[in-house]
MIVEXZA-327812 format. One line per 2 residues: number of its first residue (from 1); their letters; for each residue x negated, y negated, z of C-alpha. Coordinates in nm, 3 decimals, decimal comma. Example, Ala and Ser with C-alpha at 12.3 -4.5 7.8 and 13.67 -1.06 7.14 Angstrom:
// residues 2
1	AS	-1,230/0,450/0,780  -1,367/0,106/0,714
//
This chain:
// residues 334
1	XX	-2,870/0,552/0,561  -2,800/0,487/0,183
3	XX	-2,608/0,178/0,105  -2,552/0,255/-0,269
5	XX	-2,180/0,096/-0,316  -1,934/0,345/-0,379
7	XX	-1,711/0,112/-0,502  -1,522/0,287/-0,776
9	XX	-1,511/0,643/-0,641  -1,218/0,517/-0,432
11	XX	-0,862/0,554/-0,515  -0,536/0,525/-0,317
13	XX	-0,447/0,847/-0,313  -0,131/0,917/-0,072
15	XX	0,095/0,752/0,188  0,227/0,856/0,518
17	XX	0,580/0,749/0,661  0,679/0,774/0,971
19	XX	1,099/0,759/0,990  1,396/0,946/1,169
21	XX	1,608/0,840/0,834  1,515/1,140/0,630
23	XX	1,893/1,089/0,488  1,873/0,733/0,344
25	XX	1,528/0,798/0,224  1,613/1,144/-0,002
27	XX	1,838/0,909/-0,132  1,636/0,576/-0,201
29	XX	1,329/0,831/-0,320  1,492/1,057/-0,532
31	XX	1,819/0,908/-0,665  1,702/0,555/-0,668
33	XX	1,328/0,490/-0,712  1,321/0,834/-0,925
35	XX	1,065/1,043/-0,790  1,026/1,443/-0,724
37	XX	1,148/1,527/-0,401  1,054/1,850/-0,180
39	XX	1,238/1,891/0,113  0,962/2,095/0,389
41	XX	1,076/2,247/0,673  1,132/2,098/1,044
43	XX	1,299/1,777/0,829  0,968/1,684/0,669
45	XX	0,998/1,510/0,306  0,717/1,518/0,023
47	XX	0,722/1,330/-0,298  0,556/1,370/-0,568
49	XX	0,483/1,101/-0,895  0,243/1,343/-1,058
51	XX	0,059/1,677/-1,041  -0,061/1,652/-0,693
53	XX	0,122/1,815/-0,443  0,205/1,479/-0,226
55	XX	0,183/1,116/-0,281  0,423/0,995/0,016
57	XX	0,461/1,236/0,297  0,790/1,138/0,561
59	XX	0,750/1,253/0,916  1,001/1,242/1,166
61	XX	0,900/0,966/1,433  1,033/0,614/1,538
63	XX	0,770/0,384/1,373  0,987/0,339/1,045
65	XX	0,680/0,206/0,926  0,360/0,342/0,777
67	XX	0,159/0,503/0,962  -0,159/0,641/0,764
69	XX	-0,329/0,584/0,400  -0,515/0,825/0,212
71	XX	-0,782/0,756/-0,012  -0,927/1,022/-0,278
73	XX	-1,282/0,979/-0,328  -1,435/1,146/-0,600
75	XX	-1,738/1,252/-0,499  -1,897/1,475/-0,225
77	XX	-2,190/1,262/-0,145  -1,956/0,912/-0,194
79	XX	-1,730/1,077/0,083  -2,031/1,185/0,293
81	XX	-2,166/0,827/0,260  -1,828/0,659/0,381
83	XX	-1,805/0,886/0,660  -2,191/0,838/0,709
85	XX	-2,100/0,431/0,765  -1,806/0,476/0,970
87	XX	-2,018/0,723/1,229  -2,348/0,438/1,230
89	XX	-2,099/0,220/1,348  -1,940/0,357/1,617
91	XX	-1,641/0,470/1,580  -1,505/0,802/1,565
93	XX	-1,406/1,039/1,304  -1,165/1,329/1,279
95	XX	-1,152/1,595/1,105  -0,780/1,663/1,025
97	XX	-0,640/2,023/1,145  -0,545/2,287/0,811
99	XX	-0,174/2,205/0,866  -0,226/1,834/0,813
101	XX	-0,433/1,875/0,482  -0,147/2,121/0,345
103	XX	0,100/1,899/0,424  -0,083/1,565/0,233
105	XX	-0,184/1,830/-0,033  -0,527/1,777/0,045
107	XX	-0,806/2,096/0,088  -0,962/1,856/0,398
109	XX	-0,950/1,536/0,526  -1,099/1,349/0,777
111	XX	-0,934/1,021/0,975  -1,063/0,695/1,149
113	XX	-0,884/0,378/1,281  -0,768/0,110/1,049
115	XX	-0,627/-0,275/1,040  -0,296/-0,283/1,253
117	XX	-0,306/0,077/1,316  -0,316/0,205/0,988
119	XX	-0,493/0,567/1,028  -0,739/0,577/0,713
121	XX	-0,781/0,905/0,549  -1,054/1,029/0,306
123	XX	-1,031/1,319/0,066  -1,213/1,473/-0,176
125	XX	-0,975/1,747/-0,354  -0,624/1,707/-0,420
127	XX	-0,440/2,047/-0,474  -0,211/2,026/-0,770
129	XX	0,150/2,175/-0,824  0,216/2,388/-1,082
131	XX	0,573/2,325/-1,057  0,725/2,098/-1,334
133	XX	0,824/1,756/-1,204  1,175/1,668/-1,151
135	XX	1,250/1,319/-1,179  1,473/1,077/-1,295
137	XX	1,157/0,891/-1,449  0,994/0,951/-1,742
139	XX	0,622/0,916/-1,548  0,424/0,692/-1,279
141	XX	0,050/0,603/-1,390  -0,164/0,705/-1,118
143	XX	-0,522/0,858/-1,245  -0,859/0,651/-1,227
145	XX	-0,669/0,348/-1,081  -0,498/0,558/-0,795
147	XX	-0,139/0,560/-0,667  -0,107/0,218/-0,655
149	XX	-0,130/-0,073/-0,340  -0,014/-0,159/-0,027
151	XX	0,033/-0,526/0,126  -0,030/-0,643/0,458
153	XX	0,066/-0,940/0,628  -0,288/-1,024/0,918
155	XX	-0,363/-1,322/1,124  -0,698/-1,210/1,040
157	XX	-0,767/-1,187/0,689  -1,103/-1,230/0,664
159	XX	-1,178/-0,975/0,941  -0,916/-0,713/0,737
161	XX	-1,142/-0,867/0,411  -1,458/-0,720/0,607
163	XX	-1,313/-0,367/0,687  -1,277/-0,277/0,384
165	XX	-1,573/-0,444/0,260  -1,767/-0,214/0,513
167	XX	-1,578/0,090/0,428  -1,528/0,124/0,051
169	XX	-1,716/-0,172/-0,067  -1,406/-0,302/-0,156
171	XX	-1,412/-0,654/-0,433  -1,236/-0,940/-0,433
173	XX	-1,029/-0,983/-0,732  -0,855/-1,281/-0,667
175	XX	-0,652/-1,536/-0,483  -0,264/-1,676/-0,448
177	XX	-0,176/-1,999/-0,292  0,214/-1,987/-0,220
179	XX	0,465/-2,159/-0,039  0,783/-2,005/0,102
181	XX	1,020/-2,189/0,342  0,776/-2,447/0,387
183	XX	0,485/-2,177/0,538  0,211/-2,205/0,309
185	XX	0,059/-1,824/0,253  -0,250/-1,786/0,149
187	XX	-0,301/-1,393/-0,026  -0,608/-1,212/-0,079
189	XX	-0,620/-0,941/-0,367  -0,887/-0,637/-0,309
191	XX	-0,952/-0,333/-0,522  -1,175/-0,039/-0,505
193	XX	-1,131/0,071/-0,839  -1,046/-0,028/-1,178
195	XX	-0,687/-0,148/-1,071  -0,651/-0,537/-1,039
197	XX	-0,564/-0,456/-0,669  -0,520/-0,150/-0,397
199	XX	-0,495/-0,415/-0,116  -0,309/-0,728/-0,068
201	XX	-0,382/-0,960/0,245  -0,120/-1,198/0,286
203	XX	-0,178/-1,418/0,607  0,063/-1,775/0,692
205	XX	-0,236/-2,029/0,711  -0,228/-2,204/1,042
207	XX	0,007/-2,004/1,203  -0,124/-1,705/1,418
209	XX	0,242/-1,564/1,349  0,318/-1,225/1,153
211	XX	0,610/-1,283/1,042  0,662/-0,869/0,959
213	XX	0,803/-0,683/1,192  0,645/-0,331/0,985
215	XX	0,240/-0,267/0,908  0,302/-0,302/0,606
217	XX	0,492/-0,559/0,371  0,521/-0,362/0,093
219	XX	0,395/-0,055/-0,117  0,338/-0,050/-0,491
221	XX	0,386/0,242/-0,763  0,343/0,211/-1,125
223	XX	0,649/0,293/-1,391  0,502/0,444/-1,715
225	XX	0,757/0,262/-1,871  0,986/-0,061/-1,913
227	XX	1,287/0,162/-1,950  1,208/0,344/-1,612
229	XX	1,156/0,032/-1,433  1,497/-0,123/-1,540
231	XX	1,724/0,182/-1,504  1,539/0,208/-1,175
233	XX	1,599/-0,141/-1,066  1,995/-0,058/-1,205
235	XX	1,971/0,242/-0,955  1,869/0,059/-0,649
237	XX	2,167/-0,168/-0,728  2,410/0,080/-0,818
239	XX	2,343/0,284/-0,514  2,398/0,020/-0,261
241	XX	2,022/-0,027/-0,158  1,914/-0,391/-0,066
243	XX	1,702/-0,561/-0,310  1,432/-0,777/-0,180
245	XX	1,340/-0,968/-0,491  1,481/-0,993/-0,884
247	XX	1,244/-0,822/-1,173  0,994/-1,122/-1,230
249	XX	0,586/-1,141/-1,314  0,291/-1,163/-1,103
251	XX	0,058/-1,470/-1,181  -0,248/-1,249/-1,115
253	XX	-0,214/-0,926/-1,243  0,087/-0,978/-1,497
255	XX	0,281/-0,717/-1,361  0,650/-0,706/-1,414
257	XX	0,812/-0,580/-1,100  1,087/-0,604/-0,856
259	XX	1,102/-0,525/-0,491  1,374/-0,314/-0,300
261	XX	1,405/-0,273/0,068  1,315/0,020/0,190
263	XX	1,489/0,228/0,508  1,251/0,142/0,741
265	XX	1,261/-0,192/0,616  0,966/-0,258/0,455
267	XX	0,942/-0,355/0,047  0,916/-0,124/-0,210
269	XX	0,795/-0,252/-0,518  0,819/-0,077/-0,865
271	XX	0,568/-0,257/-1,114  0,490/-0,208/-1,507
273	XX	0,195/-0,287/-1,752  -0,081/-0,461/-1,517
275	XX	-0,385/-0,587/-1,617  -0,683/-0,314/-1,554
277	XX	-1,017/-0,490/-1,438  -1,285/-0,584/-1,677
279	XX	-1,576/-0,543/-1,402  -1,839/-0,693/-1,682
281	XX	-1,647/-1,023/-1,735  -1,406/-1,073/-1,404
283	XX	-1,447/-1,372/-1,185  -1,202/-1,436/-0,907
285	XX	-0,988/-1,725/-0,937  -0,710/-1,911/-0,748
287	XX	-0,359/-1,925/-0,872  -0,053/-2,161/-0,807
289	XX	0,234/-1,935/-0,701  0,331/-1,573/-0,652
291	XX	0,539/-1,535/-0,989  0,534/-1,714/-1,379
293	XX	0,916/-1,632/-1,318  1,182/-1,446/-1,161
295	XX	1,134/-1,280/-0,815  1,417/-1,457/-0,671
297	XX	1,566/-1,322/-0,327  1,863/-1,170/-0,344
299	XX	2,118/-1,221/-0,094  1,929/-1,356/0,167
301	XX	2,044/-1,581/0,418  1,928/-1,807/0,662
303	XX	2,028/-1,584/0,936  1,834/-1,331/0,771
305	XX	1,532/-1,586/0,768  1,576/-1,679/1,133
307	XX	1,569/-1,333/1,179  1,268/-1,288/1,035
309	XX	1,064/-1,553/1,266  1,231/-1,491/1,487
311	XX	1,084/-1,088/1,467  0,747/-1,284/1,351
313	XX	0,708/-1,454/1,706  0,693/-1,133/1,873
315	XX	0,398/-1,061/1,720  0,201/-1,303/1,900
317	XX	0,278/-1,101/2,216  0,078/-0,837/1,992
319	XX	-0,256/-0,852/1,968  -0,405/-0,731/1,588
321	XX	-0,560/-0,405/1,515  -0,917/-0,529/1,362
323	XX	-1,154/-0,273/1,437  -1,405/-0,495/1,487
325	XX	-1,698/-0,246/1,495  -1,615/-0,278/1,109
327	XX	-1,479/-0,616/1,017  -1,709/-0,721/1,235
329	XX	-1,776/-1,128/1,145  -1,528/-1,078/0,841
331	XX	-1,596/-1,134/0,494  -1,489/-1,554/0,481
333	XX	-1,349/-1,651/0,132  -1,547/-1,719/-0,157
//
């Protein structure tokens, strides 16, 4: 089998989201974050940040949660490898039927099990819309570095460090050491591409608690500009949506960003200006903290933090999706 690394033919390419709240989310999609909306039929929801015919795809179901990732590879034979290691493994591949590729805006995918029952998608060819964007922001920056990230909360990091290890060859960028409400969190930062990161690991050290009730913690797109991410942040606020977390800048990666809550309650976070990866030069790091300042909550209380635990503590009645046949041992930190 080849092993060549096809690290950097990988991008984050589209998102699926399982929700009955089609309503709230036209709203929080089109009028708040700013994005092109097209409504499908039988209630499904597309939006759009670019060209390509679907970057978040909404289908009616009661997960409120996401429920699949799709990744655009750019090759033939990088996609042929990565299903190649998937199959020598074990597990099982699907092809995806016509309707589902039309629908993601994709000519063909093919799915396999992920971390916490993600679905993972590949793709080779996105189709492209000829039909001009309408938005209320100027532009998202997608391109070589992909659509952005998404963050997961795991009990097992380093096992979700060795999925995608196996899978896409995926690097680690760097580290955050962070403590909120006394838990110390401990936050891995992966990418596939030139992006500082297209996967976040966040996992409470010592405490086999998930303290998410969703998959995911939160997604990630790119504003082309400052203005878009301010009037979008005045948005959010204007239009009664809760905000997770003030505008404030990453450590790491130097974005500038806030975080709104979504209406299936995971984050949404709308970042500008991060740093792109240097692959010649990098070398991972630790850092001291999440933010160099702001990303204070807003309006959170302690019931809402009780709440939150109290959700968390469920999830030890949940066992975690690893996949082991490709974590396997996990990747342990460097």
């Amino acid at each position: 089998m080849n092993t060549a690394s096809v690290f950097g033919a990988v991008h984050l390419g589209y998102i699926v989201i399982e929700t009955n709240r089609f309503a709230d989310w036209r709203r929080f999609g089109t009028d708040a974050i700013g994005m092109h909306r097209d409504d499908l039929d039988n209630g499904r929801v597309r939006f759009r940040l670019d060209d390509q015919e679907c970057r978040f795809l909404l289908r009616r179901g009661p997960a409120e949660d996401v429920v699949a990732t799709g990744w655009h590879i750019d090759d033939h034979s990088s996609f042929e490898q990565v299903e190649a290691r998937i199959r020598a493994h074990g597990v099982p591949v699907l092809e995806g039927t016509k309707e589902e590729a039309e629908l993601r805006g994709v000519e063909r995918l093919l799915r396999f099990p992920g971390p916490k029952g993600i679905t993972q998608e590949i793709y080779t060819t996105a189709l492209t819309s000829a039909q001009p964007l309408r938005m209320l922001a100027s532009g998202f920056v997608t391109g070589e570095a992909g659509m952005g990230h998404v963050a997961i909360t795991s009990a097992r990091p380093a096992l979700m460090r060795g999925y995608f290890n196996t899978v896409f060859d995926a690097r680690l960028t760097d580290y955050i050491d962070e403590t909120i409400s006394g838990v110390k969190l401990k936050i891995r930062f992966l990418r596939v591409d030139e992006r500082h990161h297209s996967i976040a690991i966040a996992a409470v050290r010592g405490l086999p608690v998930d303290p998410v009730r969703t998959r995911v913690q939160h997604l990630n797109i790119q504003a082309a500009s400052l203005d878009d991410l301010a009037q979008s942040y005045q948005r959010v606020h204007e239009l009664g949506f809760d905000m997770a977390l003030s505008v404030g800048q990453h450590t790491n990666d130097k974005e500038l960003s806030y975080y709104a809550r979504t209406p299936s309650g995971f984050e949404w976070e709308v970042g500008w200006n991060p740093i792109v990866i240097d692959e010649s030069t990098w070398q991972p790091s630790t850092h001291q903290g999440i933010s160099i300042w702001g990303h204070t909550p807003v309006g959170q209380t302690i019931i809402d933090k009780l709440d939150q635990f109290r959700l968390g503590a469920r999830s030890l009645a949940r066992p975690e999706i690893t996949v082991p046949a490709l974590s396997g041992s996990g990747v342990p930190d460097d």
